[in-house]
N, C-alpha and C positions, 0 to 999 in steps of 0.2 A: 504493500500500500504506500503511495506517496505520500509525506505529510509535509508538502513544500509548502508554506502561506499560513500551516498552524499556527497558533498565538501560544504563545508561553511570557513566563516572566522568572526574571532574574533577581535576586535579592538588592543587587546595586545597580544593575542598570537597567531594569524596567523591565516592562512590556517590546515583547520583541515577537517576530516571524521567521519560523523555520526557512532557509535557504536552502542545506541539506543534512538528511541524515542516512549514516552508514548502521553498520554492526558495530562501531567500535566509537564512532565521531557523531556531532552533530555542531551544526553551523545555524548561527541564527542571527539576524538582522536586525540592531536598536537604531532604528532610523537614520538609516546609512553606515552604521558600521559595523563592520560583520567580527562576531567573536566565534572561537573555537571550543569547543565544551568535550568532557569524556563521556558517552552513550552508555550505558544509563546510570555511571555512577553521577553524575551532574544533578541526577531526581533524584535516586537514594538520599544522596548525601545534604539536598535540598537547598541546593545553589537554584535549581528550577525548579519550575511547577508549571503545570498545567492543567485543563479543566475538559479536554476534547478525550473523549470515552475508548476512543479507537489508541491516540495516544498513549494514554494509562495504560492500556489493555497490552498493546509494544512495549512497553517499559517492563510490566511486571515479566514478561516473558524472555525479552532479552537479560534480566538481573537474574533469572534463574541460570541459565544458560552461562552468564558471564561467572556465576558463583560455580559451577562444574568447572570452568575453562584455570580458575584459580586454584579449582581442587587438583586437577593436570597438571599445572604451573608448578604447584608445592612437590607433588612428586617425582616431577621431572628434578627439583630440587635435592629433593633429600634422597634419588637415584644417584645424582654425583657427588653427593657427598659418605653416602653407600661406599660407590665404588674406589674415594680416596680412602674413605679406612680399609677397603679391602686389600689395595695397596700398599696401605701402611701395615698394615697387619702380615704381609707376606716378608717381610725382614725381622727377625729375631732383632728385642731391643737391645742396645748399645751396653755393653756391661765392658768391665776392668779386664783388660789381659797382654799377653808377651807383643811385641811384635809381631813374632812367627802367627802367634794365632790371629792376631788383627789381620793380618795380610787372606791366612784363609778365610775367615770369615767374609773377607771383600769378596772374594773369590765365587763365594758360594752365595751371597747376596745376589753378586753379579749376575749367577745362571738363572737365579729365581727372576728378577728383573727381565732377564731376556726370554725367558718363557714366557711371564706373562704377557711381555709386549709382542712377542711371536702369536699369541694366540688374539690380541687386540687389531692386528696388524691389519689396515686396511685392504682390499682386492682390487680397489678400483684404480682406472685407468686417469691418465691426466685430463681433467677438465680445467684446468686453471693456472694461476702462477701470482704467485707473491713478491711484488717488487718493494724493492731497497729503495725505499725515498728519503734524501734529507728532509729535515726538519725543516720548515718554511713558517712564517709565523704573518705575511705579509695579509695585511685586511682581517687580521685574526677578530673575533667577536667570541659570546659567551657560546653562542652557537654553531662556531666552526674555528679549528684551530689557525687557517690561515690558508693557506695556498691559492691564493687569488690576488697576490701583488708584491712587490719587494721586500724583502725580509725589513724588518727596523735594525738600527745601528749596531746595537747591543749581539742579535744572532748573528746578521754577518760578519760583525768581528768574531762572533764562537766559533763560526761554522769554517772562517780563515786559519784562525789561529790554534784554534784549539781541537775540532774536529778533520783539518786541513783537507777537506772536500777538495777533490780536484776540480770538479765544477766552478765551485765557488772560488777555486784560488789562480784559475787559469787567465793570463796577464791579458787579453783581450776582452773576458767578461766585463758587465758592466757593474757587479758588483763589486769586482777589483780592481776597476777603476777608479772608483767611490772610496773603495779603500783608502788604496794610496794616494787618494787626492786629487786625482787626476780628471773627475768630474764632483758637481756640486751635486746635492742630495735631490733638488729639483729637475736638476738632469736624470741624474736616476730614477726618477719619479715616473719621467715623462715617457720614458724608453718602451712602456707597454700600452699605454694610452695609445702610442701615436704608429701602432705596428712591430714595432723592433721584438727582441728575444730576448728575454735577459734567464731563463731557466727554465727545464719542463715543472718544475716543483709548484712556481709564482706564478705559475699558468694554470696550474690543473683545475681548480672550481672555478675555472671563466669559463672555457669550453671543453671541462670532462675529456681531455686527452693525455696521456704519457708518452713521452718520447726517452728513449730508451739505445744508449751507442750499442751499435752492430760489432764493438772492439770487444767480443763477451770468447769465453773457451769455448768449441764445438759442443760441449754437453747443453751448456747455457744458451750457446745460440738456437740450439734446437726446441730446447725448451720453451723460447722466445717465440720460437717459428711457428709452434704446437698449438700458441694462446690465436686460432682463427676465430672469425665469428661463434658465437654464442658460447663464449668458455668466459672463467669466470677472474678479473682483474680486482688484486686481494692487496691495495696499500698500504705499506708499513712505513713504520718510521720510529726512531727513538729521539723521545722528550730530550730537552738538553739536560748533562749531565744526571743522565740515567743508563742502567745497567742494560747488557743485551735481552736480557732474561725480561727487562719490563718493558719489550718492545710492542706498540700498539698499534692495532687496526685502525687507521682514522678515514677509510672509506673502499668501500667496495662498487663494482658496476661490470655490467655483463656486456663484452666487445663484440662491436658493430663493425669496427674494422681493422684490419692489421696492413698498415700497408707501408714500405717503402721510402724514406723522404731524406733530404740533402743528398742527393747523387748516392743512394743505399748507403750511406755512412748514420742514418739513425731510422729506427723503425717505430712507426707511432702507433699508438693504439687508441681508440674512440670509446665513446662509449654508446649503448646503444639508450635508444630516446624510451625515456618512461624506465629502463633498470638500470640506475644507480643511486648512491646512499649514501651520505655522510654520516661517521659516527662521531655526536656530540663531546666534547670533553668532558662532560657530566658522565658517559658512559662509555670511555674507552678503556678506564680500570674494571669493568669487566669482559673486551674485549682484546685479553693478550694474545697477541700472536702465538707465543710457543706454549698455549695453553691443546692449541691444535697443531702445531707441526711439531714431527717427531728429529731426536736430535740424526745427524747425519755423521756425528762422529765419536770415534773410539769413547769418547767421555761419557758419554751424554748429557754432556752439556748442551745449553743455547748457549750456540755460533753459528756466524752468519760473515765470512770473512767478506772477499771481495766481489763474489758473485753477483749481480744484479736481479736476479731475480730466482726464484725456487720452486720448482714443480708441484704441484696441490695436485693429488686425485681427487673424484668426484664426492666423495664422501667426506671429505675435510672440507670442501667447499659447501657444498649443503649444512655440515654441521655449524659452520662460520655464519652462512645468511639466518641459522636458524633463531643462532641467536642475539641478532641483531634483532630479529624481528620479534624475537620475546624483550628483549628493552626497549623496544618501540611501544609496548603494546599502551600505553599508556600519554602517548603524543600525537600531535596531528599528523606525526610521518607513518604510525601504524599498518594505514591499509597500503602504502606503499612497499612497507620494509616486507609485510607478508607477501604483497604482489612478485616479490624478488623474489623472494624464496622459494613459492609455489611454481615461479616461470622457470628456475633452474632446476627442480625437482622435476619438472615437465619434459625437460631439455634431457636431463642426464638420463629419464627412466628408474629415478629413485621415489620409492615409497616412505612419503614423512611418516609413517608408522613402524618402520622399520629402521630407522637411521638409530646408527650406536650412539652411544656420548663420545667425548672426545679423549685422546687418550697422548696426549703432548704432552713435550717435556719438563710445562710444570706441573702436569699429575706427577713424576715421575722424580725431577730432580732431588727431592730430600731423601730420596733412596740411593742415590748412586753415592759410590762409596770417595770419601775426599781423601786426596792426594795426599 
């Protein structure tokens, strides 16, 4: 049933007319300005009200529905937290002893550990790839970390001096020109306004694309080659003066194009219209990268040397959008984040009733044994 044009009222701003409502949203009109509301906590919780019977009648029906969806939520919850003590529980605690025995004990931790990750171990094929992004902090707001215009003074001196980004530190860029003085801050300013290039980073939330140097090892470039239409581009980056281990997802989107660019010296990737996502800095501490990818080396640590980007099978990607779109559920990007999820669930031929939890390297890392 439509209920565009109901009447409803708000506790502070009045009398208003529904515009739209979803399963999860509702939009409504105080005389020309449209607010966002959560469907049907907004009535429960008695920010609205209304008096149209068919209304009510949707309310009470969607609040049962939404009260099962929380009962699911909790589960899915206290399923990963299940499966971190069953983790933890598969190493003998840490007691007093020789060397020699501390060394076996590593030992035998060790096979435990790789058993159980052998039997967690994903089957699927690559659908996707997680790129290395600096950190960019350009146009940053509470609601996106940045990447939509020139870093501020303070990172590109970090990102020069201290993280020595070849990008960033390369004597023709325009940020190291700024640098060393060599342009004014206004100049720098103007470099994206008026056409120019100053980083794929400072670009990426203006027009949803990655540009990516073709200068990668054979494995990497193929991995690169692998991400065609409808696979799934998985953004990473680490916060300044932060650990690898607390490196974060700050936006995913499903590619529309991989194509070719400066004379094949850089390959770009698109994004396709209607899937992609930014994820809020309110909610990127729950979206760690190596919470889903497993480690690749002897350690098992998170490391991530000089590679540009990292292979995701299709089940690490599904379990990535899944849960974006469980911390969306609660914002006006909800029905978007699920439209992601379900179109790549679509795409791969995975069943969301069937997808594992995630089984990366920080389930993992307080089990491996320190050097």
């Amino acid at each position: 049933m439509n209920f565009d044009g109901t009447e409803v009222e708000h506790k502070k701003f009045g009398k208003g007319k529904i515009v739209d409502l979803n399963e999860r949203h509702i939009e409504v009109d105080f005389e020309g300005e449209n607010k966002f509301f959560s469907f049907p906590s907004s009535f429960s919780e008695g920010f609205l009200s209304t008096s149209d019977a068919s209304l009510i009648k949707k309310i009470a029906e969607r609040s049962e529905e939404a009260a099962q969806e929380a009962l699911i939520k909790e589960k899915i919850i206290q399923e990963r937290n299940r499966m971190r003590d069953v983790m933890l529980c598969a190493i003998e605690p840490p007691v007093q002893m020789t060397k020699n025995k501390l060394s076996d004990s590593k030992k035998s931790s060790g096979k435990t550990l790789s058993g159980a990750a052998k039997a967690k171990k994903s089957k699927g094929k690559q659908a996707g790839g997680a790129l290395k992004c600096i950190y960019c902090n350009g146009g940053a707001t509470k609601a996106v970390y940045g990447y939509s215009g020139v870093c501020t003074d303070n990172i590109i001196k970090y990102n020069i001096n201290k993280e020595k980004h070849a990008v960033c530190s390369r004597e023709e860029g325009p940020c190291k020109q700024y640098y060393d003085e060599k342009i004014n801050r206004e100049q720098l300013d103007s470099v994206i306004p008026e056409g120019g290039f100053v980083c794929s980073e400072s670009q990426t939330f203006i027009d949803w694309k990655v540009y990516v140097d073709t200068a990668l090892t054979k494995e990497q470039l193929t991995a690169l080659n692998a991400m065609k239409k409808n696979s799934l581009a998985v953004l990473t980056c680490k916060l300044p003066n932060t650990k690898e281990e607390e490196r974060i997802i700050f936006a995913v989107f499903i590619v529309a194009e991989n194509s070719l660019q400066n004379e094949g010296q850089t390959i770009c990737l698109s994004a396709e219209k209607e899937y992609f996502m930014a994820v809020v800095p309110s909610d990127t501490r729950k979206i760690k990268f190596w919470d889903y990818c497993k480690s690749s080396t002897a350690s098992g640590k998170a490391q991530w040397r000089s590679s540009a980007i990292k292979s995701l099978d299709e089940i690490v990607c599904a379990q990535i959008l899944r849960d974006i779109a469980e911390i969306k559920l609660e914002t006006p990007e909800a029905e978007r984040a699920e439209n992601l999820y379900k179109h790549f669930c679509g795409l791969s031929n995975i069943n969301p009733d069937e997808l594992p939890l995630p089984s990366g390297v920080l389930l993992q890392s307080f089990i491996v044994a320190q050097e």
